[in-house]
VOBA-1610 file (N, C-alpha, C; in pm, whole numbers, padded with zeros to 5 digits, always signed):
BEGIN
Unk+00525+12300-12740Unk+00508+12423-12817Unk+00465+12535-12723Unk+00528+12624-12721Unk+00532+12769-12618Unk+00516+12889-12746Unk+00351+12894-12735Unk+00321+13036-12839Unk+00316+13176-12752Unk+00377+13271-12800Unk+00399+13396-12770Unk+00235+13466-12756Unk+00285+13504-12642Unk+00144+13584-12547Unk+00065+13444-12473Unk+00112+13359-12472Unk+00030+13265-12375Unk+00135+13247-12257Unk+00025+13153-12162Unk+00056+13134-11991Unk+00047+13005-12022Unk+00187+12957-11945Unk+00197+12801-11936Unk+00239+12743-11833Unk+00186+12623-11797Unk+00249+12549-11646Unk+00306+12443-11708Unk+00434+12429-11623Unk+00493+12287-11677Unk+00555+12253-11500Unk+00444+12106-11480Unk+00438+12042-11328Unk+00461+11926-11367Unk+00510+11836-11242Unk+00548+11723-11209Unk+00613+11706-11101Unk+00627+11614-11009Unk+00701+11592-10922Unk+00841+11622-10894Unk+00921+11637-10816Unk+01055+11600-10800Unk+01126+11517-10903Unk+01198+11553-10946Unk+01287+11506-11107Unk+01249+11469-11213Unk+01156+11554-11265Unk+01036+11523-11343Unk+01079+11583-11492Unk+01201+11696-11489Unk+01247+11731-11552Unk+01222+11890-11640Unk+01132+11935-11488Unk+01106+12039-11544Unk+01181+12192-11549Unk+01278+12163-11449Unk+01369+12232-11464Unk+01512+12217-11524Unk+01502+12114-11594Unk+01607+12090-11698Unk+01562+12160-11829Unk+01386+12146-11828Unk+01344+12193-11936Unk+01399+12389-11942Unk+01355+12439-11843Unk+01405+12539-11815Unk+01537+12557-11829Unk+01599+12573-11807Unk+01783+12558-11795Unk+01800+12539-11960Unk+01755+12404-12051Unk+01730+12454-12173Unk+01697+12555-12266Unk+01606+12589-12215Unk+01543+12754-12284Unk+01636+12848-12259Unk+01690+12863-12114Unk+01756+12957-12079Unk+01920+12920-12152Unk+01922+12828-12230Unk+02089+12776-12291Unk+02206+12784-12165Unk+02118+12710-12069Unk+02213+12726-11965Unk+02265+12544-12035Unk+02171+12440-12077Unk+02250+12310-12121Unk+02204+12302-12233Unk+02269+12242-12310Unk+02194+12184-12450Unk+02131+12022-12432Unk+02013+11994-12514Unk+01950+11913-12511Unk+02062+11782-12619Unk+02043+11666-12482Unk+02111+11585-12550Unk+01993+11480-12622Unk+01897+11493-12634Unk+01850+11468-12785Unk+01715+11501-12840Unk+01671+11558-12969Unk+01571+11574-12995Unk+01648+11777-13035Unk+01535+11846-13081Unk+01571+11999-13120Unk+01528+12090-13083Unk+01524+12215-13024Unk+01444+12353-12982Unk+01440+12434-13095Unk+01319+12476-13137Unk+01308+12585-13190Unk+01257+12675-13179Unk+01281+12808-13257Unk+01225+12898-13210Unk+01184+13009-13358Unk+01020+12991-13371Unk+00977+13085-13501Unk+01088+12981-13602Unk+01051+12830-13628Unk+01163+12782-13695Unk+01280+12764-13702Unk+01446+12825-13655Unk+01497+12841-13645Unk+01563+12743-13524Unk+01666+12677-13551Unk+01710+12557-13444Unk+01817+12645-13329Unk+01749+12645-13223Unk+01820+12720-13120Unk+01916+12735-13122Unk+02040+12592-13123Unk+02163+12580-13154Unk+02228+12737-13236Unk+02153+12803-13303Unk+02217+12927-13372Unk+02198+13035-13320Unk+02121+13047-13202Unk+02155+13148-13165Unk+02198+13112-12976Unk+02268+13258-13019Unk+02396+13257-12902Unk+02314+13255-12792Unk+02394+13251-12647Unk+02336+13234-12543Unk+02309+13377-12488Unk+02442+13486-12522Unk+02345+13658-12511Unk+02235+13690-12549Unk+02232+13654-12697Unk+02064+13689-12754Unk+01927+13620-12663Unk+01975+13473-12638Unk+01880+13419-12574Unk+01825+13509-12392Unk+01939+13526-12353Unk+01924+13615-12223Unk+01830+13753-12287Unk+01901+13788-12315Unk+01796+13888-12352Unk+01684+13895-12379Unk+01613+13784-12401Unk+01492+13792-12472Unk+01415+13668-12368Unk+01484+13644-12276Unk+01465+13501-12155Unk+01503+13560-12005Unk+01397+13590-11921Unk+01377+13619-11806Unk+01351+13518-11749Unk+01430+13491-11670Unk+01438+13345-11566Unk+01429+13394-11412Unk+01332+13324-11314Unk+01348+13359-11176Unk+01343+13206-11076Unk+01423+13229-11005Unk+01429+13039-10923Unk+01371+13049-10809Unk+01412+12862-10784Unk+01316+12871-10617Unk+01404+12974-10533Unk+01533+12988-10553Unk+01647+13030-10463Unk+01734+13110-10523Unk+01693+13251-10535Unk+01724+13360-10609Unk+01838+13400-10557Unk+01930+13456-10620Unk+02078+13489-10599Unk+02076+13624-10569Unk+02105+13659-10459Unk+02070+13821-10397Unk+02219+13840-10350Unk+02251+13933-10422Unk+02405+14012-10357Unk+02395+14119-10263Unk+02495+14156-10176Unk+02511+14261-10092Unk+02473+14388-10170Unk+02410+14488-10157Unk+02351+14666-10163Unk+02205+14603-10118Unk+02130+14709-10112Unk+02017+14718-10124Unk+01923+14608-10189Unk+01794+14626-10167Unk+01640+14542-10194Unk+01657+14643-10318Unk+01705+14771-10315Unk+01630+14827-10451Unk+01754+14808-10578Unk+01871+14810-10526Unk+01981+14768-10631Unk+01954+14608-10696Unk+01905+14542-10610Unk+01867+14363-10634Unk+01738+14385-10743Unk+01692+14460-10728Unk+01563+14394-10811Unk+01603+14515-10959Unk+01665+14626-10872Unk+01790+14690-11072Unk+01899+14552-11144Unk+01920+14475-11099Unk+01980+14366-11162Unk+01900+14327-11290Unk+01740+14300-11288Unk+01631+14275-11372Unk+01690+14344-11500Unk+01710+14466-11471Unk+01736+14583-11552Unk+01778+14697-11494Unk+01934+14754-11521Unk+02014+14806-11458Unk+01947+14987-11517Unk+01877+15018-11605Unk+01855+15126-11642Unk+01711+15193-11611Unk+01672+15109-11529Unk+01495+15124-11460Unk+01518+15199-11367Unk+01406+15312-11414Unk+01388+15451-11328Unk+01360+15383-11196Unk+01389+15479-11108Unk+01311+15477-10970Unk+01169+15417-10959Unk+01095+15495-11024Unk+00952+15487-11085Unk+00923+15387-11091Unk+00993+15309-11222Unk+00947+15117-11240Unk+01004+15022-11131Unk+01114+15088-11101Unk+01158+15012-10928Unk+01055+14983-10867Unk+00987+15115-10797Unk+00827+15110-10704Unk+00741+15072-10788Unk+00748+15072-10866Unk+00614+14995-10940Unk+00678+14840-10955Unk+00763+14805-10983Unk+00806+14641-10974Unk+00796+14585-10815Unk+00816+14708-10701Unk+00849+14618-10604Unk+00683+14601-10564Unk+00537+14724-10583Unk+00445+14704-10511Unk+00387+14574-10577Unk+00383+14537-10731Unk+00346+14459-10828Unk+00395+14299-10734Unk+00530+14319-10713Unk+00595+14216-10667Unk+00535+14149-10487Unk+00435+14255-10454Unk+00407+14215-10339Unk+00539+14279-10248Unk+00584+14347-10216Unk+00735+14402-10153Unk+00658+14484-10046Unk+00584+14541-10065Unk+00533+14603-09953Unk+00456+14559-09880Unk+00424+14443-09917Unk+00357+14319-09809Unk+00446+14301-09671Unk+00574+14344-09692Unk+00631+14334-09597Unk+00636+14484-09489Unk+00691+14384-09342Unk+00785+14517-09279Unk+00922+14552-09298Unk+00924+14705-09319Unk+01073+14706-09315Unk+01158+14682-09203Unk+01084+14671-09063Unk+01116+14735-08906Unk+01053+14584-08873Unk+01031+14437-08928Unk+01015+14369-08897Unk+01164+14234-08875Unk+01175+14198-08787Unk+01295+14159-08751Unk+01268+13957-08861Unk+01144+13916-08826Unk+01123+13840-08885Unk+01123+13802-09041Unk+01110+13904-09090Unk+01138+13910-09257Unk+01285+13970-09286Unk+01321+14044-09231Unk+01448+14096-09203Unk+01602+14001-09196Unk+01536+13871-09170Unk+01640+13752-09143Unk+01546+13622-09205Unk+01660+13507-09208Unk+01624+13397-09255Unk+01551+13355-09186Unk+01410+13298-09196Unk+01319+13207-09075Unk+01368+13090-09045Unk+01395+13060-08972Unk+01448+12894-08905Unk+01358+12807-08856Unk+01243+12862-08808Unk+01184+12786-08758Unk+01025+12801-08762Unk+00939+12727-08751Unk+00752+12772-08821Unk+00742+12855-08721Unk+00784+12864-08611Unk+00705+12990-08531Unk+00797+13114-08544Unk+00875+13165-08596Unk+00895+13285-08698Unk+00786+13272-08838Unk+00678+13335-08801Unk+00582+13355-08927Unk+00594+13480-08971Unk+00609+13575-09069Unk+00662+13690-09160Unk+00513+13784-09108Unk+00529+13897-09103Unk+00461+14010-09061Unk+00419+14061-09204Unk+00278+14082-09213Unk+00198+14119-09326Unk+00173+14263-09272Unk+00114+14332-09419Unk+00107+14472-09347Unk-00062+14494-09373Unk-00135+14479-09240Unk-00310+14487-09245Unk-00363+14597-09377Unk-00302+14677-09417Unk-00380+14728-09427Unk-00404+14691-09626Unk-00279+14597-09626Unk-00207+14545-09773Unk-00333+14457-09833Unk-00411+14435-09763Unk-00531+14289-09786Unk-00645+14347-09781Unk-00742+14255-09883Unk-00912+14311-09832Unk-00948+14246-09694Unk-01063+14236-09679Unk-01115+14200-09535Unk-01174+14074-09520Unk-01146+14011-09628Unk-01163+13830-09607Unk-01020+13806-09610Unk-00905+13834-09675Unk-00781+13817-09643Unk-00724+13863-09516Unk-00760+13923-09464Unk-00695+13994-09318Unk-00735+13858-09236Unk-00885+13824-09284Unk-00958+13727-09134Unk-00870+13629-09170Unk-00821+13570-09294Unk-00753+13463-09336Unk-00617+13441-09300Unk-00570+13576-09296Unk-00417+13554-09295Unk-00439+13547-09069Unk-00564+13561-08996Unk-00553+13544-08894Unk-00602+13407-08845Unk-00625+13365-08935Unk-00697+13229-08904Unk-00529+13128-08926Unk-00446+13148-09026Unk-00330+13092-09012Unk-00228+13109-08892Unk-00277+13212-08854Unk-00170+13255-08732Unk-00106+13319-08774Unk-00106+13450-08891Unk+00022+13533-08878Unk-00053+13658-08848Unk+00103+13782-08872Unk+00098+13840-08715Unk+00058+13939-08843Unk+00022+14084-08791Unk-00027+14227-08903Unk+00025+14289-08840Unk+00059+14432-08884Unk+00127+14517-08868Unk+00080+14668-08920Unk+00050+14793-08866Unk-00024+14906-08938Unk+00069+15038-08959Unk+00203+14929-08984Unk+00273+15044-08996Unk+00286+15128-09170Unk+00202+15056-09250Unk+00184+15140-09391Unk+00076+15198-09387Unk+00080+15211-09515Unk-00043+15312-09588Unk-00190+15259-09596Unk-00295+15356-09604Unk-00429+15276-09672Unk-00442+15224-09782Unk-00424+15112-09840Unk-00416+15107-09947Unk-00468+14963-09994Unk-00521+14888-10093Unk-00582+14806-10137Unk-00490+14735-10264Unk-00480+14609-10283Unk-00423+14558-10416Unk-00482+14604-10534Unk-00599+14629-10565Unk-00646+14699-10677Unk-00566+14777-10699Unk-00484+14877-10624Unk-00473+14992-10610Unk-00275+14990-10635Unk-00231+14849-10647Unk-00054+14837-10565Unk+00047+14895-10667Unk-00019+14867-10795Unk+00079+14924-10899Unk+00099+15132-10913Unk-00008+15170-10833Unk+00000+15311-10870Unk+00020+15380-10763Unk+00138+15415-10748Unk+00240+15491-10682Unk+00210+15637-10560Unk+00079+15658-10711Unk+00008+15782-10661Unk-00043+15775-10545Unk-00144+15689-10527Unk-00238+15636-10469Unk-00197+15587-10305Unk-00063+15597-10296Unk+00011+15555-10159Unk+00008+15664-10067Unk-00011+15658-09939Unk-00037+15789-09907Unk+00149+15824-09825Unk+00171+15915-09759Unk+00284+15960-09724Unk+00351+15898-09677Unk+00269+15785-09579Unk+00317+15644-09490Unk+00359+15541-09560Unk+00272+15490-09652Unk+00287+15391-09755Unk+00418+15414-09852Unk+00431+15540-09898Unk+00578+15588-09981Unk+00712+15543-09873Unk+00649+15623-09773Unk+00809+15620-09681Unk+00810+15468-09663Unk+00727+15383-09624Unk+00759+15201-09608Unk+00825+15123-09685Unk+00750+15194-09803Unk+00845+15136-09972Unk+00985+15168-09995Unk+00977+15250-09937Unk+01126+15337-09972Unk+01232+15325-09853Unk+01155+15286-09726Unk+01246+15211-09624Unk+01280+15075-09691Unk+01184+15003-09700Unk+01226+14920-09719Unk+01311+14849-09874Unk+01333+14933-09938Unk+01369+14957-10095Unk+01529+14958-10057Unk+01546+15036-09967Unk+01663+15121-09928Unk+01734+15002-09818Unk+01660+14888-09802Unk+01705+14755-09695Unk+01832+14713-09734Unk+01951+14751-09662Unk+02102+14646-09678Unk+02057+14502-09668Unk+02098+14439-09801Unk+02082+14299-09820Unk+02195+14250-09765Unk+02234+14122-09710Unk+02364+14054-09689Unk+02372+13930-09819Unk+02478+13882-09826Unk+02508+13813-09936Unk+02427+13702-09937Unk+02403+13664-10056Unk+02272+13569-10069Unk+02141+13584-10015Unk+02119+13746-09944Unk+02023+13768-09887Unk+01994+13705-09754Unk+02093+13645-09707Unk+02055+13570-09560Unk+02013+13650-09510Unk+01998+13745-09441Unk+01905+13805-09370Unk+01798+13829-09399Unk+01689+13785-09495Unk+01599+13803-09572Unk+01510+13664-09572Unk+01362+13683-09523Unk+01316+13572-09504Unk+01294+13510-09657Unk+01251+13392-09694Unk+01257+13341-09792Unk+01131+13388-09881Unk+01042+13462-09821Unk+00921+13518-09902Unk+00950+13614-09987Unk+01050+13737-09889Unk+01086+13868-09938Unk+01167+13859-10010Unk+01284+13735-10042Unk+01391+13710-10097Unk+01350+13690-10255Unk+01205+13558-10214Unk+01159+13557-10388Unk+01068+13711-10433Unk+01059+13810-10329Unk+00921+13896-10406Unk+01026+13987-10502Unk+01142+13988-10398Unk+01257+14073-10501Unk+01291+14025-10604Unk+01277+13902-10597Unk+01343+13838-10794Unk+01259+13822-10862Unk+01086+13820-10816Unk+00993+13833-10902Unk+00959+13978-10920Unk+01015+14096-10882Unk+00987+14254-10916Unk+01140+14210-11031Unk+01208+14173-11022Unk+01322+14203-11136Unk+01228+14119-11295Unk+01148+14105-11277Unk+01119+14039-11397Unk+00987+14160-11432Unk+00911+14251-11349Unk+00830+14362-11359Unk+00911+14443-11417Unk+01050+14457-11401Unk+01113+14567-11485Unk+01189+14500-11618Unk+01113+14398-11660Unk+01175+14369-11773Unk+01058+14314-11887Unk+01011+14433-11907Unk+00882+14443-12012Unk+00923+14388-12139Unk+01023+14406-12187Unk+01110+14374-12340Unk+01137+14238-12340Unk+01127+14136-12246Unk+01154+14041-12213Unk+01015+13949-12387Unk+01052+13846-12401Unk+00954+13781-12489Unk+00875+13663-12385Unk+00965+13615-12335Unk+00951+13477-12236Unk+00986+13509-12076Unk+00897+13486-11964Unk+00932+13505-11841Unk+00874+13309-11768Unk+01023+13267-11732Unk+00992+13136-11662Unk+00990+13175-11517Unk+00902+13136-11470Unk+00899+13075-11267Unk+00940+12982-11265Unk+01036+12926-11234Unk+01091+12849-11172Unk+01061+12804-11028Unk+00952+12718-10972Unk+00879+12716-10827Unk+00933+12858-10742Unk+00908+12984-10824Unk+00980+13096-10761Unk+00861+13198-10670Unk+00798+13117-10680Unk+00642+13171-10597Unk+00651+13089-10460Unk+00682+12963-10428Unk+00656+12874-10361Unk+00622+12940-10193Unk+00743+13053-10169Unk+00731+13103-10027Unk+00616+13182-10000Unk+00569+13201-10097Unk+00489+13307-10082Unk+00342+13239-10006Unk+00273+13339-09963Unk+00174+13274-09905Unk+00053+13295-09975Unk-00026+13197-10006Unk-00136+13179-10145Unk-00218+13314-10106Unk-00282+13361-09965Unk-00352+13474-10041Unk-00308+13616-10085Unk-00181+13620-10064Unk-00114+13765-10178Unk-00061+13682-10311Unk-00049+13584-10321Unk-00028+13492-10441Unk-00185+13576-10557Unk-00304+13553-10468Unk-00453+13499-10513Unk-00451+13697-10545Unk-00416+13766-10438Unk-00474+13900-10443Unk-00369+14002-10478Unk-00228+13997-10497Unk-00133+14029-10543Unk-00074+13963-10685Unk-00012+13893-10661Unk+00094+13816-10742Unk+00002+13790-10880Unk-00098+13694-10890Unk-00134+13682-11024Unk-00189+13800-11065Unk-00266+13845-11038Unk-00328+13958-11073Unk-00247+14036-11160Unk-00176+14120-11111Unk-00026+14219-11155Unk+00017+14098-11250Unk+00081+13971-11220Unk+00183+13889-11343Unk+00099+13879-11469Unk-00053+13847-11443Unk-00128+13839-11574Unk-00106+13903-11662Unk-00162+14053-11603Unk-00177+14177-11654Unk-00046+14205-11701Unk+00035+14161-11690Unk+00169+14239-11722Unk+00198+14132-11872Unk+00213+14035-11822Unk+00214+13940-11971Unk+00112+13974-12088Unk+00042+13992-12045Unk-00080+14035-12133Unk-00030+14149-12191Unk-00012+14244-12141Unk-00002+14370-12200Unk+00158+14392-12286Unk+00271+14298-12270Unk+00381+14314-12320Unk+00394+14182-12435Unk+00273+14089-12420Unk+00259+13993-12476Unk+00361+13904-12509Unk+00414+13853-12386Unk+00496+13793-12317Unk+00496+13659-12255Unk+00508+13532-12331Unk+00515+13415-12344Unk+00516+13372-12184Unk+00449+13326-12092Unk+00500+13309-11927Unk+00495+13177-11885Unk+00596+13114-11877Unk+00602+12959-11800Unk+00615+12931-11695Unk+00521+12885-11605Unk+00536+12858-11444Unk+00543+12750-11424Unk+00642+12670-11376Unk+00689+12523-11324Unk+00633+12527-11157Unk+00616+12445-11115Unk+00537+12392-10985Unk+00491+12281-10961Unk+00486+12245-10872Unk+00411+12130-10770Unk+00300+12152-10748Unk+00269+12297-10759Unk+00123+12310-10673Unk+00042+12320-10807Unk-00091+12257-10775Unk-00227+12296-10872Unk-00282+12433-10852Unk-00259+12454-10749Unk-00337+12569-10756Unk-00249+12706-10831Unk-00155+12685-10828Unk-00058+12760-10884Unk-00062+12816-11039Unk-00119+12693-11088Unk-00085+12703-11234Unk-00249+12647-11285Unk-00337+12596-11216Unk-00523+12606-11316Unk-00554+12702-11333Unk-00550+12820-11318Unk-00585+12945-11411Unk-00508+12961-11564Unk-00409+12912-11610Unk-00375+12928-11721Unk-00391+12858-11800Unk-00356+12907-11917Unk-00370+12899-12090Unk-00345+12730-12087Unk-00251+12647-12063Unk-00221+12526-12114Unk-00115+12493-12037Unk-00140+12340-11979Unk-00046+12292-11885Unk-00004+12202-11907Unk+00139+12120-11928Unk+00218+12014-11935Unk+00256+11977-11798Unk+00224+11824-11799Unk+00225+11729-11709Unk+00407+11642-11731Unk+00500+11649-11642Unk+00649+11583-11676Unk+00648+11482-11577Unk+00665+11377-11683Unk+00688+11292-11559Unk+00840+11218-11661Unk+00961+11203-11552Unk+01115+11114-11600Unk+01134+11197-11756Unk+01116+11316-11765Unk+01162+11394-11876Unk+01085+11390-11972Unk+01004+11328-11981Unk+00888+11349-12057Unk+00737+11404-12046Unk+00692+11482-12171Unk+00554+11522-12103Unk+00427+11400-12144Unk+00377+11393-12038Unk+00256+11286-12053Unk+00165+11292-12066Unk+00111+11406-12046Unk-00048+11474-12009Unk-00001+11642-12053Unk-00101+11685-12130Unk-00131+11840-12161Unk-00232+11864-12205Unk-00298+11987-12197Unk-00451+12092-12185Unk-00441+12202-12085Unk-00549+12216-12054Unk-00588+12317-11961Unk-00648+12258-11851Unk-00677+12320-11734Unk-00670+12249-11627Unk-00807+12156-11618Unk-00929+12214-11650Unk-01048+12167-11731Unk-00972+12003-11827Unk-00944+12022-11912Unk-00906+11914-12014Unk-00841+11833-11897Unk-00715+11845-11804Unk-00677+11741-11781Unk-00737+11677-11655Unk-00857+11799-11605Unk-00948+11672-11528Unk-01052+11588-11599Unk-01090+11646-11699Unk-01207+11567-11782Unk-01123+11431-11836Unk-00998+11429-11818Unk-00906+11332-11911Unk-00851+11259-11768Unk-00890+11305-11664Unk-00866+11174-11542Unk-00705+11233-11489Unk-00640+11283-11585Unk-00502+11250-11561Unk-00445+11227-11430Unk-00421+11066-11376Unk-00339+11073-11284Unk-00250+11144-11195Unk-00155+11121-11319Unk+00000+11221-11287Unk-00036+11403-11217Unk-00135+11472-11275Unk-00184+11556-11278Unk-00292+11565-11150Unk-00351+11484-11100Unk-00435+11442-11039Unk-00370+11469-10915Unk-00279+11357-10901Unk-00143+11335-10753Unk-00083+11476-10715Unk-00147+11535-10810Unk-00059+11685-10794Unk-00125+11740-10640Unk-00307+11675-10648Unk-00335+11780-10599Unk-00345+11718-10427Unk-00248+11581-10422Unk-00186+11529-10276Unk-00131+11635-10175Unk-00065+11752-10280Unk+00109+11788-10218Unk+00049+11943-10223Unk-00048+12018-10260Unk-00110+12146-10255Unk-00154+12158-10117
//
């Protein structure tokens, strides 16, 4: 049961079936047994347009066509001002990046291509953090703070022009030239410009990202945004840490769910399955 205006995780391992579950919702397959409904109504009746419309889906491995970073994330919604563009891409973490960075700029191949953060994008326990991992900073943006990422205003002349370099980035097909971080921040800003949306699934579409713009970007902005459009949000994952801040979590294990609560409930309840999760974090 997926009630409107709540946050949900649905985890399990590798073929656990949680992205079949997905692919369901989205009427990409029909369920070969048992029924979906929705406000009563047996899915089966309504079409698979209506369902898009009202079903924002983002994957591990987002489908990025040739134009621009800023035409890719107008796919979300082809009629979004400029305005909600920059506001989807700072929300999305997009300016975490360099535009003039050769490493985000292309596919990473290998761990020592680590993606260029922009110093000034983080507070000052995240800066020491993101140096304690070994990646590299960069001062080529604005002053500016995550409190601060959704409002446009607040960017100073440097910070605009970075956004807008990098907004303005020729994508290549499938985004290969695009490291795999920047590739998902663009398909998670296409879901910022789609407020009308009822249901927004993650699909492990966070995974590249690196947990502290996850911790100081990413949830922050996704909360707030569900919240305020009251907007049903399902995040599938491997990781625990990903998904214990929310409303109610289903445990899949071989297509079935085995374990559900909140992250509280399913440690007080031991859960194994749930437990093993936190091997692979």
């Amino acid at each position: 049961i997926f009630e409107r205006g709540k946050r949900y995780g649905l985890v399990g391992k590798n073929m656990a079936g949680k992205s079949t579950l997905a692919h369901i919702i989205c009427k990409l397959y029909d369920p070969e047994q048992g029924q979906l409904e929705v406000n009563g109504i047996p899915y089966a009746e309504f079409g698979r347009q209506s369902i898009r419309e009202i079903v924002c889906y983002a994957s591990q491995n987002p489908f990025l066509f040739p134009g621009t970073i800023g035409d890719n994330i107008k796919i979300g919604n082809p009629y979004a001002t400029d305005d909600e563009v920059f506001r989807a891409a700072l929300s999305a973490g997009i300016l975490d990046f360099s535009a003039n960075s050769s490493s985000n700029m292309r596919k990473i191949s290998s761990d020592n291509e680590l993606p260029i953060f922009e110093q000034e994008a983080f507070h000052a326990d995240t800066k020491k953090a993101t140096k304690r991992q070994g990646l590299r900073t960069s001062r080529s943006c604005g002053n500016f703070s995550p409190a601060r990422l959704r409002n446009i205003s607040s960017l100073d002349i440097g910070g605009r022009e970075t956004l807008r370099t990098i907004l303005d980035t020729e994508v290549m097909e499938r985004g290969n030239n695009l490291s795999g971080g920047l590739a998902q921040s663009v398909a998670l800003a296409r879901v910022f410009v789609r407020p009308q949306a009822h249901i927004v699934i993650l699909d492990e579409s966070i995974g590249q990202m690196d947990n502290h713009k996850k911790k100081t970007v990413i949830f922050p902005h996704l909360f707030e945004f569900v919240e305020k459009h009251n907007i049903t949000l399902i995040m599938i994952s491997q990781d625990m840490h990903d998904i214990m801040d929310l409303d109610y979590i289903y445990v899949m294990e071989r297509g079935k769910i085995v374990h559900h609560g909140s992250h509280e409930d399913l440690l007080a309840q031991n859960a194994y399955s749930y437990l093993q999760l936190n091997e692979y974090c």
